[in-house]
N, C-alpha and C positions, 0 to 999 in steps of 0.2 A: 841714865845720863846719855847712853847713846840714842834712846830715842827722843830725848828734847834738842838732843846739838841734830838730827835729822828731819825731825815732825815738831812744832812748822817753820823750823829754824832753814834747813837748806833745802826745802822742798817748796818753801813758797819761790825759789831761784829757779825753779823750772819754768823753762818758758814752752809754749805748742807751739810742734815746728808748722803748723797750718793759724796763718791770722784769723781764719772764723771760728778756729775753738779758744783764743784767748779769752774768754768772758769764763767760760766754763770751765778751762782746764783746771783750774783753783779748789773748784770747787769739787770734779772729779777727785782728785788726789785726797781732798781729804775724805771725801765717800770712799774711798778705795783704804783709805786708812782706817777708818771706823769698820768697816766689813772684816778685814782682815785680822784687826783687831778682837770685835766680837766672836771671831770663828777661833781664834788663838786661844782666848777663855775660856770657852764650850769644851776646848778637845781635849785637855785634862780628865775629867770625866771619865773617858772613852779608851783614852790614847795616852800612853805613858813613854815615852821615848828615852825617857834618862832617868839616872836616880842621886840621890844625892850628893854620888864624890863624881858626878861628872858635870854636874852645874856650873862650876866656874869653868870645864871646860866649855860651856854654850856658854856663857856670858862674853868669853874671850875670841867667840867665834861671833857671834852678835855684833861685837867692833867692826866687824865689815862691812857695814853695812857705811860707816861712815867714810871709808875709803872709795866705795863704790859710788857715789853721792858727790864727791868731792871728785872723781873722774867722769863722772858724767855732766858736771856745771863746768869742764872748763871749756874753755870758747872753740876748740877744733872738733868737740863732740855734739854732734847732732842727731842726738837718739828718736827713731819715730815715738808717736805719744804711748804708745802704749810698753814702750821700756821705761818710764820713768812711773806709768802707774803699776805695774806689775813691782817696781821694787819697792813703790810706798805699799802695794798692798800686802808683798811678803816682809815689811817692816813691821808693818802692825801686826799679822800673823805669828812671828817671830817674838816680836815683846810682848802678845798678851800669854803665849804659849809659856813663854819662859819666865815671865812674873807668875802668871797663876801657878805653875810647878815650882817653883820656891816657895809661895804659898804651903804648897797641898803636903809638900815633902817637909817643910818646918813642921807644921802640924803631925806628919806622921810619926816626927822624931821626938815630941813631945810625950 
């Protein structure tokens, strides 16, 4: 849920504080999304940072992301561009990480 109310629900609301990357910034963010994303999948594998009774503790930390999102679209914040693609890109890092470990850790408990 929190990554459809932020991907691409309040992140197509970012605008480039430079007019000649508007064509492009869109499309940045969501490449930024996709990388971080796939690298969030991969790291289970490898990299185990939680175990099962502490999962909804990262789900409930994952909500920040939509607070973070929501202070950064309002009108006196004007983040250079690469704060709004670092936190789409640690968004997708974040939800692929922590879906695929709900995955791996249901399976383990099976």
């Amino acid at each position: 849920v929190v990554c459809l109310a932020c991907f691409p629900g309040l992140s197509t609301s970012f605008r480039a504080p430079d007019p000649s990357l508007q064509r492009w910034f869109p499309l940045s963010l969501v490449g930024a999304f996709n990388v971080g994303d796939l690298c969030g999948k991969a790291l289970p594998a490898s990299v185990r940072l939680f175990d099962s009774k502490q999962l909804p503790l990262c789900v409930t930390v994952h909500m920040g992301f939509v607070i973070a999102f929501i202070l950064l679209l309002q009108p006196w914040a004007t983040p250079p561009a690469y704060v709004p693609l670092a936190l789409v890109f640690a968004l997708g890092l974040s939800t692929g990480y922590v879906g695929c470990m709900a995955l791996v850790l249901a399976a383990d408990k099976a």
